[in-house]
C-alpha positions in Angstrom: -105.8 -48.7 284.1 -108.1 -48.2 281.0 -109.6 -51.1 279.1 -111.6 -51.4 275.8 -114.2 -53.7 274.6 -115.2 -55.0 271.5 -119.7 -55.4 271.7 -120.6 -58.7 271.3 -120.8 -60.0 267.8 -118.3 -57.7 266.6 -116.5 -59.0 263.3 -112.2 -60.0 263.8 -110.4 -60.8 260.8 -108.4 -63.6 260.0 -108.4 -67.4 260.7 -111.2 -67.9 263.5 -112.4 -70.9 265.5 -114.9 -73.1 263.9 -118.5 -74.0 265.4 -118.9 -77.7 264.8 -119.9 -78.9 268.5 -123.4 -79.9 269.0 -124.9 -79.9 272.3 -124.2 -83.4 272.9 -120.0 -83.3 271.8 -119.7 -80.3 275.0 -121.6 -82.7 277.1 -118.9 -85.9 276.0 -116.3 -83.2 276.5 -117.1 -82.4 279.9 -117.7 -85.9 280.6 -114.4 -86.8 279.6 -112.2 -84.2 280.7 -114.1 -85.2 284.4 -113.6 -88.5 283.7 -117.0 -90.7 284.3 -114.5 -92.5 286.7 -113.4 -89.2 288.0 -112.7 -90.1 291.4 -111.5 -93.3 291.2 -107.9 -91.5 290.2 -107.8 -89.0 293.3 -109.7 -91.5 295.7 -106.8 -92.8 297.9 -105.3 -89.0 298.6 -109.2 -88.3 299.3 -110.1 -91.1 301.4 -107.0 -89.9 303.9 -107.8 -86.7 304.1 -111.2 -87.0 304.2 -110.4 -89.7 307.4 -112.7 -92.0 304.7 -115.4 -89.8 304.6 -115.2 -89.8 300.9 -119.0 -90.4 299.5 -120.0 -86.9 302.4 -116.7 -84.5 300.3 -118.3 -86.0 296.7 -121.7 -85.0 297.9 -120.9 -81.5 299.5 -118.5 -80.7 296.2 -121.5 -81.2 293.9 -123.7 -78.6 295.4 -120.7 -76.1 295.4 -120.1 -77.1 292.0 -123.7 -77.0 290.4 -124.7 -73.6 292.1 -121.3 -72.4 290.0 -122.0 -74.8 287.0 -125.2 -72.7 287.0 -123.1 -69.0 287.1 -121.2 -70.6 284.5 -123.8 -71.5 282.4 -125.5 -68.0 282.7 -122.4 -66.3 281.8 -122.0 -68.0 278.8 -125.2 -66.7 277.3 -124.0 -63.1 277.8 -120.3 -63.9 276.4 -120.0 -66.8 274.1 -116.4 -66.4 274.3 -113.1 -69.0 274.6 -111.9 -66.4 277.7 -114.5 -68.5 279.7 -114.0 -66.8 283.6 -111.0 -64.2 282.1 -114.0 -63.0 280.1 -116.4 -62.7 282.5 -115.3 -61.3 285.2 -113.5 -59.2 283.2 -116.7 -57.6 281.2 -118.6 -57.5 284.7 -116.5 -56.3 287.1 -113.0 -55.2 286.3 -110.3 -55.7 283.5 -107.5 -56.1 286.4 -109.7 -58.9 287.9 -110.5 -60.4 284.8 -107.2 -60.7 284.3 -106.3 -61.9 287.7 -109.1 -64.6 287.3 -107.6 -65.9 284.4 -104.2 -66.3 285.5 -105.7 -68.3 288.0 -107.0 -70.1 285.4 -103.7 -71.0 283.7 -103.0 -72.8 286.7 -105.8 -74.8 287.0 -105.6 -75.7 283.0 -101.9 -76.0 283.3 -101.9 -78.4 286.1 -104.7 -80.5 284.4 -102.5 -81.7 281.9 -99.4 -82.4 284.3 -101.2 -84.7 287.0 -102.7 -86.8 284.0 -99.8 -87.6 282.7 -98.1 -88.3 285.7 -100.7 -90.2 286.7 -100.8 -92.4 283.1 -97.0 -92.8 283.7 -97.4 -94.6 287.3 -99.8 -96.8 286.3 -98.1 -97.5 283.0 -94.8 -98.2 285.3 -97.0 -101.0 286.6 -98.2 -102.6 283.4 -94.2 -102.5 282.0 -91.8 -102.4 284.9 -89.3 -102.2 282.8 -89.8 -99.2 280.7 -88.8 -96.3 282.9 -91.1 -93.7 284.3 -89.6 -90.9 282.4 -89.9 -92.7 279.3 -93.6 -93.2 279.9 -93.9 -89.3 280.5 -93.1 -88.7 277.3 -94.7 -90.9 275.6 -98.3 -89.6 277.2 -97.1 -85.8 276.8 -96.2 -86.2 273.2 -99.8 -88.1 272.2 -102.0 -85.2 273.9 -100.2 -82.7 272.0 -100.2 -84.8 268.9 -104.7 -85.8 269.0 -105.0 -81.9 270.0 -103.0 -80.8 267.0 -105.4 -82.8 264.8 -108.4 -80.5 264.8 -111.7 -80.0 267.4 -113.7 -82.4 265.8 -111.2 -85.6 265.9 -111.0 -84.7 269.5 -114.7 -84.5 270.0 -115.3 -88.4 268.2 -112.0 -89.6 270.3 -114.2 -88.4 273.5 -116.9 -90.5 272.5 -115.0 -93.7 272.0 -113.8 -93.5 275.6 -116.7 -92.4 277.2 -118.4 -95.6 275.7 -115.6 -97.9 276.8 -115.5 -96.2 280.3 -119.1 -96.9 280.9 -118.9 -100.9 280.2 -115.9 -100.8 283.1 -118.5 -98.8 285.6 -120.8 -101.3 285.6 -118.6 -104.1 285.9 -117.3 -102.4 288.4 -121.0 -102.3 290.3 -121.8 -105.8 289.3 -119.0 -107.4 291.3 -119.2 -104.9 294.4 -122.7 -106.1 294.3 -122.0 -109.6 294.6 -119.1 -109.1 297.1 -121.3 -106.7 299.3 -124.0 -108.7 299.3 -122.7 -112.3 299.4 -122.1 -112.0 303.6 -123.8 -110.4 306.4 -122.7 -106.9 307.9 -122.9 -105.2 311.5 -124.7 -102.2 312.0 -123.5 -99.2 310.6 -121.9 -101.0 307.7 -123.9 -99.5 304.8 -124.3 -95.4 306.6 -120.3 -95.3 308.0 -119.3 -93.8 304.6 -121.7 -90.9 304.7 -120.3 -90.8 308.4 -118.8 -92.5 310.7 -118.7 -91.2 314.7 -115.3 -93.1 315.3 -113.2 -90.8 312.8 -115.3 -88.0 311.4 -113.4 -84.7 312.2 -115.5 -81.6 310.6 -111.8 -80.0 309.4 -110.7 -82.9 307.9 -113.8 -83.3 305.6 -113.7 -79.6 304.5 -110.0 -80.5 304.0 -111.4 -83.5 301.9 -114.1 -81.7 300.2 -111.3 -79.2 298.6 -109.9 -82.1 297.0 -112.9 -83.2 295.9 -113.4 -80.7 293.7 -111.1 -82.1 291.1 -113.5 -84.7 291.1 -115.8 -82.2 289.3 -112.7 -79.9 287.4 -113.6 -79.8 283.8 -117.2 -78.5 283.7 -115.9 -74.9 283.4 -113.4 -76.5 280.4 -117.3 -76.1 278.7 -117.4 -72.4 278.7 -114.0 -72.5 276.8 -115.4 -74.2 273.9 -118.3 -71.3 273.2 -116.8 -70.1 269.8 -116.9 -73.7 268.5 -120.5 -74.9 270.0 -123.7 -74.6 267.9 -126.1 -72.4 269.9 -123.5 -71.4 272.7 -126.1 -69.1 274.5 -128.0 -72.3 275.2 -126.0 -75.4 275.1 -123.2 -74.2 277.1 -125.3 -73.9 280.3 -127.2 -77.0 279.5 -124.3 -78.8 279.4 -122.1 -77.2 282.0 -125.3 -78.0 284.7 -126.0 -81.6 283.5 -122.3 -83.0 282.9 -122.1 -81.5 286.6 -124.9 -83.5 287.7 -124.4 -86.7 286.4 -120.8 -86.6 287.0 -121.5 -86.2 290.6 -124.1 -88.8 291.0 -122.3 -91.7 289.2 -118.9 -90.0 291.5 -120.7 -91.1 294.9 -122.1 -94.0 293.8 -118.5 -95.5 292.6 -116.8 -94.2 296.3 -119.6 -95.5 298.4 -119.0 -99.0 297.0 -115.2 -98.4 297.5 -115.7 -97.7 301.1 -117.7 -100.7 301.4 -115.2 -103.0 300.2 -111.7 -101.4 301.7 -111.5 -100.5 305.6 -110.5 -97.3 306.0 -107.9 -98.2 308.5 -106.1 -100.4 306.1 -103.3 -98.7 304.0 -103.2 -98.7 300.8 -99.8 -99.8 298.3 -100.0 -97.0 296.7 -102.2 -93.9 297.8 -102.5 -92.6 294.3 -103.9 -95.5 292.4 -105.6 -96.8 295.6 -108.8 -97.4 293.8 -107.2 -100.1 291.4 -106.5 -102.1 294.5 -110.1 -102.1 296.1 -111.8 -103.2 293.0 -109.6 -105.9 292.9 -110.8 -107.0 296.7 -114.5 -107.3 294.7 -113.0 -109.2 291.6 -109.3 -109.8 291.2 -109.2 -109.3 287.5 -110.1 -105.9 288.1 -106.8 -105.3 289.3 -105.7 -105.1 285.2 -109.4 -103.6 283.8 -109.8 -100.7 286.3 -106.0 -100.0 285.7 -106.3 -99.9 282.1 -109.5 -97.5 282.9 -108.2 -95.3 284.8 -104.9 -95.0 282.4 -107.6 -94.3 279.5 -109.6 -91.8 281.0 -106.8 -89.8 282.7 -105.6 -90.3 279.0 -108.4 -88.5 278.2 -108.6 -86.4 280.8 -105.5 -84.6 280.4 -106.2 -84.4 276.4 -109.2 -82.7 276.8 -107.7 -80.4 279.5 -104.7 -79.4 277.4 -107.7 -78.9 274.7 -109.6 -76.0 277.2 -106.2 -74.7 278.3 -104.9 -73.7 274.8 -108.5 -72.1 274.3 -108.1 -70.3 277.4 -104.7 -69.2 276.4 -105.8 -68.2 272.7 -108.8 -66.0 275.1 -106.4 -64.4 277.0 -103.9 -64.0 274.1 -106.8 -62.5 271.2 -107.2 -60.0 274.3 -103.8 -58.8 274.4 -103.6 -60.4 278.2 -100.9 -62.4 277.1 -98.6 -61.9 274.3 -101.2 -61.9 271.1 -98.5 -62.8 268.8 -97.6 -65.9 270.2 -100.9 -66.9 272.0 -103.9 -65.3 269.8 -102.8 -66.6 266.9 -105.4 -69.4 265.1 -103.4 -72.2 262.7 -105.1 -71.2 259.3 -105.5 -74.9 258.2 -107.0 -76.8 261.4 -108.3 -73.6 262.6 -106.8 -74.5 265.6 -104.8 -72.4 268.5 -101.4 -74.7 267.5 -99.1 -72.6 269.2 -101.2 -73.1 272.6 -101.3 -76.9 272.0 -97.5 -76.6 271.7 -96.8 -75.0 274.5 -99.4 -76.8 277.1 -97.7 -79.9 275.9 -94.3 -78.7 276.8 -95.6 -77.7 280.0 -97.2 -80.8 281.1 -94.1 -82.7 280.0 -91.9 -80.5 282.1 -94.3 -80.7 285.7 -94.2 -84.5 285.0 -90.6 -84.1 286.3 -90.9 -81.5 288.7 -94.0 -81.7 290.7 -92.9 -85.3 292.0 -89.8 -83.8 292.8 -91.4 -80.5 294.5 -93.5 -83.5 296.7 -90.4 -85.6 297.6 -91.7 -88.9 295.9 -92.8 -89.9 292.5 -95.9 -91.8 294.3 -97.3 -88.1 295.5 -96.5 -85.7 292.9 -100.1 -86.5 291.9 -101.5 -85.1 295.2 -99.9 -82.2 295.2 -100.7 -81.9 292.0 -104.3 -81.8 292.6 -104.1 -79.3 295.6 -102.6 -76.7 293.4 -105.3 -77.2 290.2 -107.8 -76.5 292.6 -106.1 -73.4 294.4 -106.6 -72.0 291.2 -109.9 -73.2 290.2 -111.5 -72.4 292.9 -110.3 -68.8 292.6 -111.9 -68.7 288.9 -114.9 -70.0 290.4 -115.8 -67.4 292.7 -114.9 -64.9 290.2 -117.1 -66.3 287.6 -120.2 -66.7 290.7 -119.3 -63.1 292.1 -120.0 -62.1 287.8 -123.0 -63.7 287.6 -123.9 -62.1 290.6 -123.0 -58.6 289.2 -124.9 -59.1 286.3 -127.9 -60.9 287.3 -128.9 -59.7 290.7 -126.8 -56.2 291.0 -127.6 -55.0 287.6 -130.9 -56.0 287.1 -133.6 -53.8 288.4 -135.8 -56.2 289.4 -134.3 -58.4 292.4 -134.8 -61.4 292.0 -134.3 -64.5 294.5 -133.3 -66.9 292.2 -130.9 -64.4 290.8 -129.2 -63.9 294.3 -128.8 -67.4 296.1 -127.0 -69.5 293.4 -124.1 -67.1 292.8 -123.8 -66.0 296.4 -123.6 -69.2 297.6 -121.6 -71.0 295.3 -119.1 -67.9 295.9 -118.8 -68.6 299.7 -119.0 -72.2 299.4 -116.0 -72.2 296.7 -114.2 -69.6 299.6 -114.6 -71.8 301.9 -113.2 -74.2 300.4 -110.0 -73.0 299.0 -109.4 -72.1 302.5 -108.8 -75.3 303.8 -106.3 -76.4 300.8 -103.0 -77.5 302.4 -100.8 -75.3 303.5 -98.1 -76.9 300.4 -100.5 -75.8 297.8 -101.2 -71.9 299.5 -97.6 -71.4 299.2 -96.9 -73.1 295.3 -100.6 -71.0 294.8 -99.8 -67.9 296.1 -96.3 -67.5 294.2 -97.9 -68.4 291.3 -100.6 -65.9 291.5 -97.6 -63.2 292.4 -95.8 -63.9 289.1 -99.1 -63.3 287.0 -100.0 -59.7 289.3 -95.6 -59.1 288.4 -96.5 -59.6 285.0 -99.3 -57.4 284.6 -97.5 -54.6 286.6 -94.8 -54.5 284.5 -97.1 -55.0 281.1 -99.3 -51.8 281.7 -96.0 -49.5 283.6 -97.8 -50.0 287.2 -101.7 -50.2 286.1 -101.2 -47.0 284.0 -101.5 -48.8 280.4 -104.0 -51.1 279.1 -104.3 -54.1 280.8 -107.0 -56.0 278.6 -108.8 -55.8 275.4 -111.5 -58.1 275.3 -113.1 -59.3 271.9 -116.2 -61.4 272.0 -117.3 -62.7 268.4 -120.1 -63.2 266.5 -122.5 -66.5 267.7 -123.3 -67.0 263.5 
């Protein structure tokens, strides 16, 4: 299998991507694609997995995610490109892997996009009973595509008018756990149980928990796919990949520990997958309607900025002849924009709005399953992108350096680790996935005799 390479900075003709994000748009980006109320949406599949140990899979998720926020970051320096992980791993290790890495990539960015707008249609099913679920799915599919197709920047002020709005509902959120919390005595144990609680801690389901947990943190690595359109990519991408991952995290345990403190975990929940609407309610009933309508605008937001990084990633892997250029590396010459990625991540996410509830045998868990498969495939990319930086930094370099060794190697094992306590549901729907892209490559290159990949990293200017 033979592979070429373009050196970075080298010149491409025709339409490119435009750099117009400053350091602060990647960091509302990552914020938003997140969510700064991140795991309110997955906290009822969490919390019963997790056996309510929810605020302990937040915490261990963060350091598994920043050691890797930081490969990421490093990585980003060296290629500035939109391949993000494809790239990397790719450049640093082999073209095949690269490519395998970013087909695991397709199905984290793919399934980004689905869960939000199933999860925007359940709760808008709430609101208006009467407008059908399907209805609703089309609806939120149709106005992702439609704010994506309107250029980077529109997307990048739209982020900051719902991170803004997002942040007022937090601390309302805090205020009346506060008041609720602290307006009656508690036993012992009360305040620590979340962190862990002797009565129903079970080590496997916490690990099981904590690869859930991850989507809590998805959309940090959407950073790296934004490097031909960021001022200074070389610096602001890993600033921004480690402190979105940071604060994200933070503010993530903070708003689950007050959950856990206000709903028992041995009391059910109506409805697992917008749980977290019901226990803010217990601290102030009309947060039943606010943190509803929050949750429906950041997943609305979510899943925009996710279809955002997943036509970027396509347009990587397309420019490099991965994919089918034609179709997928081609830039709209007006909006400088990759339209026909937009286009098709839209259809995509409209379509698993149907089919993923089906494939989970209700339309109230389609959103868990969901999850479980995103991460099978981000998880994959993350090891790839620490095993990289690994490659690069530590391998590489003559001089062997500590601090170039523990960050990758751990947030390798820890991401392995991980993905192998996924459910069994999402190995499977994983695993066939993964086969398709390996089919697809066989057959591209006539067994791994043709080229595979031809990466092209542009100029910074």
């Amino acid at each position: 299998m033979s592979t070429s390479s373009s050196t970075a900075g080298a010149q491409t003709t025709g339409p490119k991507l435009r750099r117009a994000l400053t350091l602060w748009d990647l960091i509302l980006y990552g914020i938003i694609v997140i969510q700064p109320v991140a795991p309110m949406s997955v906290y009822g599949v969490l919390s019963t997995r997790a056996r309510g140990h929810v605020v302990t899979t937040i915490l261990i998720a963060m350091v598994a995610m920043l050691f890797t926020a930081i490969s990421y970051g490093r990585m980003a320096r060296v290629y500035p490109s939109a391949g993000s992980a494809f790239t990397y791993v790719g450049q640093e290790i082999n073209a095949g892997l690269g490519y395998v890495t970013g087909w695991s990539m397709v199905m984290d960015y793919m399934l980004n996009p689905m869960i939000c707008v199933i999860w925007c249609s359940q709760q808008a099913v709430t609101f208006a009973p009467g407008v059908p679920y399907w209805i609703w799915a089309i609806f939120f599919a149709f106005l992702f595509t439609f704010i994506n197709m309107r250029g980077i920047k529109t997307s990048a002020r739209v982020n900051a008018g719902l991170a803004l709005g997002m942040g007022i509902v937090i601390a309302m959120i805090f205020v009346a756990a506060a008041r609720y919390i602290f307006g009656a005595p508690h036993g012992t144990g009360y305040f620590t149980n979340p962190f862990y609680d002797p009565a129903t801690w079970s080590t496997k389901a916490v690990l099981g928990g904590t690869s859930i947990a991850v989507l809590t943190y998805i959309g940090f690595d959407g950073i790296s796919t934004l490097s031909e359109e960021a001022e200074n990519p070389r610096r602001n991408i890993l600033l921004a990949t480690v402190l979105t991952c940071v604060v994200i995290g933070l503010l993530s345990a903070a708003e689950v520990y007050v959950a856990q403190l206000l709903w028992p975990i041995a009391r059910p929940y109506p409805n697992v997958d917008t749980a977290y609407v019901y226990v803010a309610a217990v601290a102030w009933k009309p947060l039943l309607v606010i943190v509803g309508v929050t949750l429906l605008v950041a997943n609305f937001g979510s899943g925009m900025g996710a279809q955002l990084g997943a036509a970027r990633l396509l347009y990587g892997m397309g420019r490099s002849n991965a994919l089918p250029k034609s179709f997928f590396g081609a830039i709209d010459p007006r909006r400088h924009i990759p339209r026909n990625n937009v286009l098709f991540v839209g259809g995509l996410a409209l379509a698993g709005a149907f089919l993923l509830p089906v494939m989970a045998g209700s339309q109230n868990t389609g959103y868990g399953l969901g999850a479980e498969m995103l991460n099978f495939g981000a998880l994959i990319a993350f090891m790839g992108v620490n095993a990289a930086a690994f490659v690069r930094y530590y391998l590489r370099n003559p001089e062997k350096k500590l601090t170039n060794f523990i960050p990758p190697a751990i947030g390798f094992f820890v991401c392995l680790l991980l993905w192998l306590n996924l459910s069994t549901p999402a190995k499977i729907a994983g695993s066939i996935w993964m086969g398709l892209g390996i089919g697809y490559g066989v057959w591209k290159t006539k067994g791994f005799q043709g080229e595979l990949v031809n990466f092209d990293i542009p100029a910074d200017e």
